[in-house]
N, C-alpha and C positions, 0 to 999 in steps of 0.2 A: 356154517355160513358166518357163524361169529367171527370164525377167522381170517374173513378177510379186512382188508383194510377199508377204512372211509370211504377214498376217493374210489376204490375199485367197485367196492358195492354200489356206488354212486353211478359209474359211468355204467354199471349192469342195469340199473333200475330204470337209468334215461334211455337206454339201447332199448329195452321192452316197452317203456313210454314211444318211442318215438317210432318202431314196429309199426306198433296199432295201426292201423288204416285212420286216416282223418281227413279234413277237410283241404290241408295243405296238399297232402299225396293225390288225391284228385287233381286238385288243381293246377299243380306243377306237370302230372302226367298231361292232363288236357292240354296246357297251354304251352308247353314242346310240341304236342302234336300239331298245334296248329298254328304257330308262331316259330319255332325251330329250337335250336339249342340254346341260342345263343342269349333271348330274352328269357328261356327259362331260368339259366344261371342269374340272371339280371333279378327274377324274382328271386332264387335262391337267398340271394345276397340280402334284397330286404327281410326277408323273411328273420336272413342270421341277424341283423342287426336290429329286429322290433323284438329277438328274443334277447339279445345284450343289452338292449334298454331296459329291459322287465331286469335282468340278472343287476344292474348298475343302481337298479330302483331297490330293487330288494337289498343291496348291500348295504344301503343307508337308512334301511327300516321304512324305506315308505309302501313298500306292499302290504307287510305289514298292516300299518294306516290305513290302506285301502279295502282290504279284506275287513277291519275293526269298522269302517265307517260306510254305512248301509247308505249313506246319498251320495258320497266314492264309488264306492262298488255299484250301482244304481247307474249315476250316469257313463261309466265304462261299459256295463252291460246294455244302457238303450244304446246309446255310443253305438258299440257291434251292433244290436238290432238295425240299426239305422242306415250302417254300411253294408248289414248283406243284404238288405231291403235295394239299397240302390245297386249293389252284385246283381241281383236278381233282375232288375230293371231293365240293367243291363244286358244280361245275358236274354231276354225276355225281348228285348225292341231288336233285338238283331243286329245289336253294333259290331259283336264279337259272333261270329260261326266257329265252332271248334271241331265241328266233323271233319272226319276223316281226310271226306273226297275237298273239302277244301282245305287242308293245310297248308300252309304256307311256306314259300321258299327261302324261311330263316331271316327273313331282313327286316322283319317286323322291329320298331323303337321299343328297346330295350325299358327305357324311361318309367312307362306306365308301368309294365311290370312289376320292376323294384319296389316304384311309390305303392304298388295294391298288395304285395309281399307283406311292405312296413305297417301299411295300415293294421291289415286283416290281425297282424300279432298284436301291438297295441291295444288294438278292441276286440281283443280276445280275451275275457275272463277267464277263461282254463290256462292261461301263460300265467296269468298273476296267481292265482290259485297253485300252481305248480311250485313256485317260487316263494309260496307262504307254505304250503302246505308240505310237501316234499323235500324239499332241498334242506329246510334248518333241521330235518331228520342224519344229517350228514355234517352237521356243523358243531364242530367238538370244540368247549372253549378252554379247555386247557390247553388244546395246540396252537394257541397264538391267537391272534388277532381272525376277529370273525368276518371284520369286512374283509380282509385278506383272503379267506377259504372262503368267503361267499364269492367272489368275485372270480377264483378258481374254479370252484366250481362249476360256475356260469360259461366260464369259458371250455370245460367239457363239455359243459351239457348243449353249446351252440355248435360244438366242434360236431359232437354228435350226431345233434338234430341238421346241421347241416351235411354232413353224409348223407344221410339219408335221405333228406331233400335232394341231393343230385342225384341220387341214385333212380328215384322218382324222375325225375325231370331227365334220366335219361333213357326210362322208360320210354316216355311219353317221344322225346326226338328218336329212339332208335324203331318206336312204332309209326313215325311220321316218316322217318326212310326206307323202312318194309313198304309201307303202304306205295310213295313215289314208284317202288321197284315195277311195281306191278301193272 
């Protein structure tokens, strides 16, 4: 395994990170099923771009800062408490139905999606944690400039977890045209 290269081992270790089953992959599945493709990709997209924010943060050391600083790190993590608290609310008062028998016929606003994509990575402590903890495992400074390879990296690692996030979301829309079928 020593032989291979940085970025290779890198884009292997985020491929087995972003596997895992999590709260994203739920989410993207549900919400093609019951929204359509189209807002799913719409979350997709926030998604890639609250994890380039984390990747953009950490190139300049400030994840770094945030992991080191326990009233950072603190109010990030009530931060998420607080958003999936009102997730839950939400899903809890009925604003959103994601069964099955009512999915929806794809024309659902895009909009909200994105914006609950963006959020949910932002107030995600395991995004920052990943980006402190894992990624400078991959960051060689004799080969240049680090913000340079951290910000490459970043962009594997969103290229990545963005596959797989559609791939999920199109789980979830090719289970919401099964189901219409029938």
């Amino acid at each position: 395994m020593s032989n291979l290269s940085p970025l290779l081992a890198f884009a292997l270790t985020a491929l087995v990170i972003e596997i895992t089953p999590g709260p994203n992959m739920t989410y993207l599945a549900a919400l093609s099923l019951s929204s359509g493709m189209r807002t799913g990709f719409a979350a997709v997209a926030g998604i890639a771009l609250g994890l380039m924010t984390y990747g953009i943060i950490a190139a300049f050391g400030l994840a770094a800062a945030i992991d080191h600083s326990p009233l950072l790190y603190g109010l990030l993590r009530w931060g998420g408490v607080a958003f999936l608290l009102w997730l839950a609310w939400e899903a809890w008062s009925g604003k959103e139905d994601i069964a099955p028998d009512q999915a929806g016929d794809g024309h659902a606003r895009p909009w909200p999606a994105f914006r609950r994509g963006l959020i949910t990575n932002l107030l995600n402590p395991k995004a920052a944690v990943f980006y402190v903890a894992v990624l400078p495992e991959f960051v060689r400074a004799e080969a240049g400039s680090v913000v340079r390879q951290t910000l490459m990296l970043s962009v594997v690692y969103v290229a990545i977890a963005t596959f797989d996030s559609c791939d999920d979301r199109r789980a979830g829309g090719l289970a919401a045209i099964d189901h219409r079928r029938r």
